[in-house]
C-alpha positions in Angstrom: 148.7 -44.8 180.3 145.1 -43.4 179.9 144.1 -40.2 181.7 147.5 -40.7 184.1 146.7 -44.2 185.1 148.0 -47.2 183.8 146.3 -50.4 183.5 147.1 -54.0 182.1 144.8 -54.2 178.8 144.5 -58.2 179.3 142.1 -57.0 181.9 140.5 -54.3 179.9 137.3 -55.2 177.2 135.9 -52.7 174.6 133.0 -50.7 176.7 130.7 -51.5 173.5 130.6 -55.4 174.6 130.1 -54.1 178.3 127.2 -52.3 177.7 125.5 -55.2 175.1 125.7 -57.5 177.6 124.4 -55.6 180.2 121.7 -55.1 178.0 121.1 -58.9 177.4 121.3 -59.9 181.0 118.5 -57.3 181.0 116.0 -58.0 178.5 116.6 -62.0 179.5 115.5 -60.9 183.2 112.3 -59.0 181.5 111.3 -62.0 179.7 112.1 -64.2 183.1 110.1 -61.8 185.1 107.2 -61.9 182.2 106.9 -65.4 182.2 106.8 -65.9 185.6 103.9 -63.6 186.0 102.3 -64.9 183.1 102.4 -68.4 184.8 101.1 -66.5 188.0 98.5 -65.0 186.2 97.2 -68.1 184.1 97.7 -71.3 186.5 96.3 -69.5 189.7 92.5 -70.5 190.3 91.2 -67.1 188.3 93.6 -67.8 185.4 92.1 -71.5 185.2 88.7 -71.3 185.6 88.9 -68.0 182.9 90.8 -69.9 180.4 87.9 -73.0 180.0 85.2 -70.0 178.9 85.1 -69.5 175.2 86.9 -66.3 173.8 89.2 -64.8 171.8 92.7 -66.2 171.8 94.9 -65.0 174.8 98.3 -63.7 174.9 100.8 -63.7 177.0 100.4 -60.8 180.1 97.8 -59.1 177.8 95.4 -61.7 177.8 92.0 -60.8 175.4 93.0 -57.0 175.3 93.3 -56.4 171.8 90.1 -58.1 171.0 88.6 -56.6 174.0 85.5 -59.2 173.9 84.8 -62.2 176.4 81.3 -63.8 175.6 79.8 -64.4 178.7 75.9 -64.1 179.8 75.9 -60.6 180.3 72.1 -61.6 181.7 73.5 -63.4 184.8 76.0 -60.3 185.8 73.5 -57.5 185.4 70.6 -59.2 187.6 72.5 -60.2 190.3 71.5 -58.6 193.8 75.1 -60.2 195.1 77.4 -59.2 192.4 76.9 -55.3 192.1 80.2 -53.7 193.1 81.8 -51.6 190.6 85.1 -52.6 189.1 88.5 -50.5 189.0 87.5 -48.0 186.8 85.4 -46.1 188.8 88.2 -45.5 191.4 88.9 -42.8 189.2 85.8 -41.0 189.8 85.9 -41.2 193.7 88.0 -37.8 194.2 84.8 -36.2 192.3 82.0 -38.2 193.5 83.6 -39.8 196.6 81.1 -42.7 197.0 77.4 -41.5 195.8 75.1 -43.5 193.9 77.3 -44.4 191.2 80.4 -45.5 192.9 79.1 -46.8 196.4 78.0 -50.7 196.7 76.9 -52.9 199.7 74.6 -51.2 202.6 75.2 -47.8 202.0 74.7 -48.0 197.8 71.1 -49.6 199.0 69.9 -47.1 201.6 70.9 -44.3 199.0 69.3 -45.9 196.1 65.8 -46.6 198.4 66.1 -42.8 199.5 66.8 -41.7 196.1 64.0 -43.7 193.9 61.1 -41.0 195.0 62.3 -38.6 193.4 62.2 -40.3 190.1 59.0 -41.6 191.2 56.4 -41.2 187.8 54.5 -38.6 189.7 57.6 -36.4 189.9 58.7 -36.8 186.5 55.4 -35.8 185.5 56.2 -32.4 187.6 60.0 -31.9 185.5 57.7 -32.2 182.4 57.3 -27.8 183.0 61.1 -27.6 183.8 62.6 -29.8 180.5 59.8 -28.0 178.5 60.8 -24.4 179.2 64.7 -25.5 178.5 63.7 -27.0 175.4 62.2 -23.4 174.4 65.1 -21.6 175.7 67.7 -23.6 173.2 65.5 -23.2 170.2 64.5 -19.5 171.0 68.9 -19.0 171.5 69.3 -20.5 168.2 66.7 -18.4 166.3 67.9 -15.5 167.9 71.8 -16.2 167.0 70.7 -16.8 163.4 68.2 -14.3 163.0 66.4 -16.5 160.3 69.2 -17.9 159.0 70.7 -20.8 159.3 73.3 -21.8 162.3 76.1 -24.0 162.4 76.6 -25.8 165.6 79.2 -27.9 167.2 76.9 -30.2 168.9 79.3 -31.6 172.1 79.8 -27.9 173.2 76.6 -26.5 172.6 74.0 -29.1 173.9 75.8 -29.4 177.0 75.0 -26.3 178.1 71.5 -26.8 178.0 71.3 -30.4 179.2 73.1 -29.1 182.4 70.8 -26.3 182.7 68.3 -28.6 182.3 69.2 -31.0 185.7 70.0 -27.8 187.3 66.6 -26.3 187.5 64.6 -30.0 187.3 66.6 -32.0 189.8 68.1 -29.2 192.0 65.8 -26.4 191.6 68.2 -24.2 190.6 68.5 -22.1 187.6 71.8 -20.6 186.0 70.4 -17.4 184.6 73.4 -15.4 185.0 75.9 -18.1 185.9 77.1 -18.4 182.4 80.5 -18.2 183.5 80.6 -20.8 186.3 78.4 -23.1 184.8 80.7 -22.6 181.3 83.8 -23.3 184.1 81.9 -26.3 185.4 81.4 -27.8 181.5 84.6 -27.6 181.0 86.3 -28.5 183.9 83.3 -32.0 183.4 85.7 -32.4 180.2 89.1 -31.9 181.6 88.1 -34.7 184.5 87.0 -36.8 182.1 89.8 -36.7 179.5 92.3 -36.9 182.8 90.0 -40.8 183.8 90.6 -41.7 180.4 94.6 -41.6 180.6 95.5 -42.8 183.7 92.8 -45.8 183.0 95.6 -46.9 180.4 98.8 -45.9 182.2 99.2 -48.4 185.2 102.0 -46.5 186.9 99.1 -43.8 187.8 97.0 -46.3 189.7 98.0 -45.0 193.2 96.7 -41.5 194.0 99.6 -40.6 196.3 102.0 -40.9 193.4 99.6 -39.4 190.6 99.0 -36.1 192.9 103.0 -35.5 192.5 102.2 -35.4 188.8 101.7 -31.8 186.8 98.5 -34.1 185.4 97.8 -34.5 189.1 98.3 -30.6 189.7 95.8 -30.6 186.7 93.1 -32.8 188.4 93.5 -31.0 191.9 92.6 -27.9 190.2 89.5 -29.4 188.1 88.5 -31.1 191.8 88.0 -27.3 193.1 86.0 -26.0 190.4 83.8 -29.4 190.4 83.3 -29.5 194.3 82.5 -25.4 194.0 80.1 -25.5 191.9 77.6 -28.1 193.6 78.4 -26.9 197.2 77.2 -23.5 195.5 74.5 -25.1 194.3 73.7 -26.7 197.9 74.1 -23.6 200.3 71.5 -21.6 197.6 68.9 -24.5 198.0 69.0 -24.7 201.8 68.9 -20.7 201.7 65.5 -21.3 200.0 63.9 -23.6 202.6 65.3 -21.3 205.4 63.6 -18.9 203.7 60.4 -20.5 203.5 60.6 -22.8 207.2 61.2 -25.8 205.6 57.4 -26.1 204.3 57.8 -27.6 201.6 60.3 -30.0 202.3 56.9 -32.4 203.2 56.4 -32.7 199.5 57.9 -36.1 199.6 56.0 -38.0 202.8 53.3 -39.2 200.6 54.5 -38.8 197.0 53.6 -42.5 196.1 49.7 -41.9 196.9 49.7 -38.5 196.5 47.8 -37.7 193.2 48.1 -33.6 193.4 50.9 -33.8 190.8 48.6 -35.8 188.4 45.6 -33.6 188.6 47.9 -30.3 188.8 50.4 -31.4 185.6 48.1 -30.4 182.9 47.2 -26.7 184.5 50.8 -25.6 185.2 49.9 -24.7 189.0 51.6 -21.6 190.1 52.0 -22.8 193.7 53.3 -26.0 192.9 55.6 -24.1 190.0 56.9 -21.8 193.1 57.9 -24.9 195.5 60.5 -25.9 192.5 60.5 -29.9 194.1 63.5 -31.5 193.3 65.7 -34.4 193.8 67.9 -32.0 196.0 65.1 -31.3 198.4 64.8 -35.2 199.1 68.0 -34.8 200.3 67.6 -31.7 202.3 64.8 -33.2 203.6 66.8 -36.1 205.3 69.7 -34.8 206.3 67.5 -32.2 208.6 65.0 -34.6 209.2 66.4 -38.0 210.8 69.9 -37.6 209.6 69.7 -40.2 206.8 72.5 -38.4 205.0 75.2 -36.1 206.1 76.0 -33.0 204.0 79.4 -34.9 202.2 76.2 -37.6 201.2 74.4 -34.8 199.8 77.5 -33.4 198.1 78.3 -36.8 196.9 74.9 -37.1 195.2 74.7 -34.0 193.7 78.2 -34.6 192.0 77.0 -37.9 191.1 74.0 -37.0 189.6 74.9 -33.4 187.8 77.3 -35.3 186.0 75.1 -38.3 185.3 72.5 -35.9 184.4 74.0 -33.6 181.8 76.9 -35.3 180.2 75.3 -39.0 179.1 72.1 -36.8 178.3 74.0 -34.5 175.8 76.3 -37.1 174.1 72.9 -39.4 173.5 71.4 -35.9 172.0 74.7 -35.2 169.7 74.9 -38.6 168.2 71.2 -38.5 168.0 70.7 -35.2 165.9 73.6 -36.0 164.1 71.8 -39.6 163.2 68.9 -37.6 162.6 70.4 -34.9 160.2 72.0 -37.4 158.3 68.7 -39.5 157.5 66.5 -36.8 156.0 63.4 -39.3 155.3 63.7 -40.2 159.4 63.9 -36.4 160.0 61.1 -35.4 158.2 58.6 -38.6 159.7 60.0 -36.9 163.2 58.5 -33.8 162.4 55.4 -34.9 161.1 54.7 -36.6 164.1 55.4 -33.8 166.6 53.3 -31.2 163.9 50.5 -33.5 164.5 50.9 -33.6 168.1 51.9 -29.7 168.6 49.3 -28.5 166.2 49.5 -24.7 165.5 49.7 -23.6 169.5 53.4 -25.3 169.5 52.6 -26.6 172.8 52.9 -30.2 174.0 51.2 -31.4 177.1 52.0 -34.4 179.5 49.6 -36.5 177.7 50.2 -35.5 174.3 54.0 -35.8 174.7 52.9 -40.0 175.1 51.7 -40.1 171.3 55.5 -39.5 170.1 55.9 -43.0 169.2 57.8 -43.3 166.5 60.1 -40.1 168.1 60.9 -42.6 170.7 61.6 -45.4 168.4 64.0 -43.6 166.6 65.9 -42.1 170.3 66.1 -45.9 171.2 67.4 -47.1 168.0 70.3 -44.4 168.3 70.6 -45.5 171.5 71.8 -48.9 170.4 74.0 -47.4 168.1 76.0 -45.0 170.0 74.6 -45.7 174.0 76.1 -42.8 176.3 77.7 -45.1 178.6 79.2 -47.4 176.0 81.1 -49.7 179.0 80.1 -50.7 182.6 82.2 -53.3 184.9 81.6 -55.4 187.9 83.9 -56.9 190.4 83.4 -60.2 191.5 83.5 -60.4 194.7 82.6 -64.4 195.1 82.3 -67.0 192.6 79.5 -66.8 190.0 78.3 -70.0 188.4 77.1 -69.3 184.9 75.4 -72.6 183.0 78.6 -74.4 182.1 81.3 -72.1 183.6 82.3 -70.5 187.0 83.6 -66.9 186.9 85.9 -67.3 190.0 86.6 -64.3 192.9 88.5 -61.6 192.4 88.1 -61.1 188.9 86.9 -57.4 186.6 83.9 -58.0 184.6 83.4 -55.4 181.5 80.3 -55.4 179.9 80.8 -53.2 176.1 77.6 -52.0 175.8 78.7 -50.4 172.3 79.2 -54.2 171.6 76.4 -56.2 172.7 73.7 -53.7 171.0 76.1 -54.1 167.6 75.4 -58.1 168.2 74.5 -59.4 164.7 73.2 -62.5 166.5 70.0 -60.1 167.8 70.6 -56.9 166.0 70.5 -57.9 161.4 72.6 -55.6 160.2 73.3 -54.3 162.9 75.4 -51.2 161.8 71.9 -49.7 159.9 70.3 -46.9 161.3 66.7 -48.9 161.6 64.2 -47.4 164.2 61.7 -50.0 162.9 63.5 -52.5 165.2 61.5 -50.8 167.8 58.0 -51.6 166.5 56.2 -54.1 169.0 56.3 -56.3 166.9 60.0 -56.7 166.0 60.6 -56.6 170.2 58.7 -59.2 171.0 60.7 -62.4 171.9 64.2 -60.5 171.5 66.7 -61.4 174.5 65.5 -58.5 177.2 69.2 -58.0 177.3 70.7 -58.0 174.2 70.0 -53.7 174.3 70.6 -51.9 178.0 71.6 -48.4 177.2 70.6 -47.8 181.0 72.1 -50.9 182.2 70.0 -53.4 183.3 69.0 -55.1 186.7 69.2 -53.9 190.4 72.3 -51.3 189.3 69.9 -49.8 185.9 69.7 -45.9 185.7 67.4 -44.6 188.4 66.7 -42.1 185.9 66.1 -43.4 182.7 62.5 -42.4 182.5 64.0 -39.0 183.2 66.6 -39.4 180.5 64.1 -40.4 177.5 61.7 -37.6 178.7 64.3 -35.1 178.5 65.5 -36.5 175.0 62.1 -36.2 173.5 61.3 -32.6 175.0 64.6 -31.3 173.2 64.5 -33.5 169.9 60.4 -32.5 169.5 60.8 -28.7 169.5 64.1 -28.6 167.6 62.7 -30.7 164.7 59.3 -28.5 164.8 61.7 -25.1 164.5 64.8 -26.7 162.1 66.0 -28.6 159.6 68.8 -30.2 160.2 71.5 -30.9 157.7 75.0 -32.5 158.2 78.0 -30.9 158.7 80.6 -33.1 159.7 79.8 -36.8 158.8 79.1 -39.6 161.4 80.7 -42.1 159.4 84.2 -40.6 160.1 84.1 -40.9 163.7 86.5 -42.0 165.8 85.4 -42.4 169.4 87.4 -41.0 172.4 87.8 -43.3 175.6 86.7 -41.1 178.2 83.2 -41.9 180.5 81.4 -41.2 178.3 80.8 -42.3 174.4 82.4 -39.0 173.0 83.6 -38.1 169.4 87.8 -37.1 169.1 86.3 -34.2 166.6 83.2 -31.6 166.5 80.3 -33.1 165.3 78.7 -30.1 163.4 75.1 -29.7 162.7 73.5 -26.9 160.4 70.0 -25.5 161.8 67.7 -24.1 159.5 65.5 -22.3 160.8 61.8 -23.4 159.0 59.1 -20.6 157.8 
């Protein structure tokens, strides 16, 4: 009698050997189930034609993931006109950018990217020259002011940041955040939280679908970061169009003739006040078509200035933490830096349009920590039809992930390739190296729009902190670990002490 019930203990079995075989007939329907997947995965026409291109060994399920590396001509991926839809990753970024620049493909990515290219036109960039010049000034005069002649330490990742967004702000949207500090501190962070938020449901599967993830507290989380994102830029918009109501759309004309327009070039040197008042930026281009022919809608313009305020500051101020830190640790680099821009500057501690070209071996040294620690350190493709390589067909239907961070650490193009060498940059050392062996911007039809931007920036805010400090090490770049987020970021502050120099 148990509990008031009797039973016949030739039917009854200790609940221990119940539950291990349960447990059996469990993990022998796991392995089943596994190896019938792994079969679907490796003898379907992907899983074959994959297996015959040389690699790492494969597992089971996992395939190449812990080695993470598939030789394959990165070349014949990058320059394809066919081939340039972006892989799963980016899905991640759609509720923040929806589907601008970076995340579109097919007809509309081409009409945006033809609308888009005038304002990176070289005449323009010659115009932001005023705008990244004046930042450049603002973060060394911030810095002498905190210290007041002595030196500062710095946690680069936080502080850059707010000056690089400042930066695309004024140059690309016309729009300055004097007096924002608290939303544009709200939007820097709320950049981090998205980003951190991409880089785990990238590795948890079970967060692939967005109806399930919303139901998540981390979903909560993202819904929340979505608001402050979307705010900012729409704020951002609606204060832009205010301007050209303002002014009846005038100078929204800018742009008709940019290409053979050559006031920009004769005007750059003399800092024209009038052309300093129409503040032209990429944001205008976009006005400009929505109220002109309706080439955009105003979700297309929101779209692109998500796309590009993120593009814009966050790869620019990770390339500018790795590359101080680079530069702080290398003292003999530093100091060649700063010879050159003293020689350039002179004792006016200007630099002009055409000066700023003589900084040769400043840009040797940005490219070279570039290679080293490139700001977007992964970029994937989706293969939409089969792509014949030389011996080997990548079939339909399969993710392509190019690891930037490991093709410019290729000891096949790059000697030692862990050595901080800026000398790899002399003509002479480039000349017959594989054109795509280093593609911090990417490379073919899908490159950076605005890499000319990018270096311009880099050299603006490198040149006048070198002139003003010294830079010494703080935290050391050798003990990095690197975070998997969009960006190439460090998991702790990489401090930098400024000295301020007499």
């Amino acid at each position: 009698m148990v509990d008031g019930y009797a039973y016949d203990s030739r039917f009854a079995e200790p609940t221990a050997s119940i539950i291990n075989r349960m447990m059996l007939a469990i993990f022998l329907g796991t392995i089943l189930f596994l190896f019938g997947l792994h079969c679907a995965i490796r003898y379907r026409r992907v899983g074959r034609h994959l297996s015959l291109i040389p690699g790492p060994h494969e597992y089971p399920i996992i395939g190449t993931c812990i080695t993470y590396k598939l030789k394959m001509d990165v070349k014949e991926l990058l320059k394809s006109n066919e081939h340039i839809k972006k892989a799963a990753f980016y899905k991640y970024l759609k509720p923040w950018l929806s589907y601008g620049l970076l995340t579109s493909s097919g007809k509309k990515w081409h009409l945006r990217r033809k609308m888009l290219t005038p304002a990176f036109h070289f005449n323009m960039i010659n115009y932001y020259f005023n705008n990244l010049n004046e930042e450049s000034r603002n973060l060394v005069e911030s810095l002498k002011k905190e210290g007041d002649g002595d030196p500062v330490v710095k946690d680069l990742q936080t502080f850059i940041s707010q000056y690089t967004l400042n930066a695309i702000c004024q140059t690309a949207f016309g729009t300055k955040l004097t007096g924002k500090s608290k939303l544009e501190s709200e939007y820097r962070n709320a950049v981090h939280v998205y980003g951190k938020i991409v880089a785990y449901r990238l590795v948890r599967p079970w967060y692939f679908y967005d109806k399930i993830f919303a139901f998540t507290p981390l979903g909560r989380v993202q819904k929340e970061t979505l608001k402050t994102l979307h705010n900012f830029s729409r704020n951002i918009i609606a204060e832009r169009k205010r301007f050209h109501k303002q002014t009846n759309g005038k100078y929204l004309q800018i742009y008709e003739n940019i290409e053979e327009d050559d006031t920009f070039n004769k005007e750059k040197e003399n800092d024209n006040e009038s052309i300093r008042k129409k503040r032209l930026s990429l944001l205008d281009l976009l006005i400009a078509a929505f109220w002109k022919d309706n080439q955009i809608d105003e979700e297309g313009i929101r779209e692109e200035v998500d796309t590009f305020m993120f593009e814009g500051h966050d790869t620019t101020a990770s390339a500018l933490n790795f590359a101080l830190s680079l530069f702080a640790k290398h003292k003999d680099i530093q100091e060649n830096i700063r010879d050159e821009v003293k020689s350039i500057m002179g004792e006016d501690n200007n630099l002009t349009i055409s000066s700023f070209q003589e900084l040769s071996y400043l840009e040797r040294c940005l490219k070279e920590s570039l290679r080293l620690y490139p700001s977007v350190h992964l970029i994937s493709r989706y293969i939409s039809k089969d792509m014949q390589l030389k011996h080997y067909l990548i079939p339909s239907k399969t993710m392509c992930i190019v690891n930037i961070y490991g093709v410019h650490r290729n000891p096949e193009y790059w000697p030692n390739p862990n050595v901080f060498d800026p000398d790899r940059f002399l003509p002479e050392n480039i000349t017959g190296r594989h054109p795509y062996s280093y593609i911090p911007f990417s490379a073919g039809p899908r490159n950076c729009i605005g890499q000319r931007f990018a270096m311009l920036e880099l050299k603006l805010f490198v040149a006048f902190i070198l002139y003003n400090f010294k830079l010494e090490p703080v935290d050391e770049l050798d003990d990095v670990t690197f975070v998997a987020d969009a960006t190439l970021t460090s998991s702790k502050p990489l401090r930098v002490k400024f000295i301020p120099i007499a």
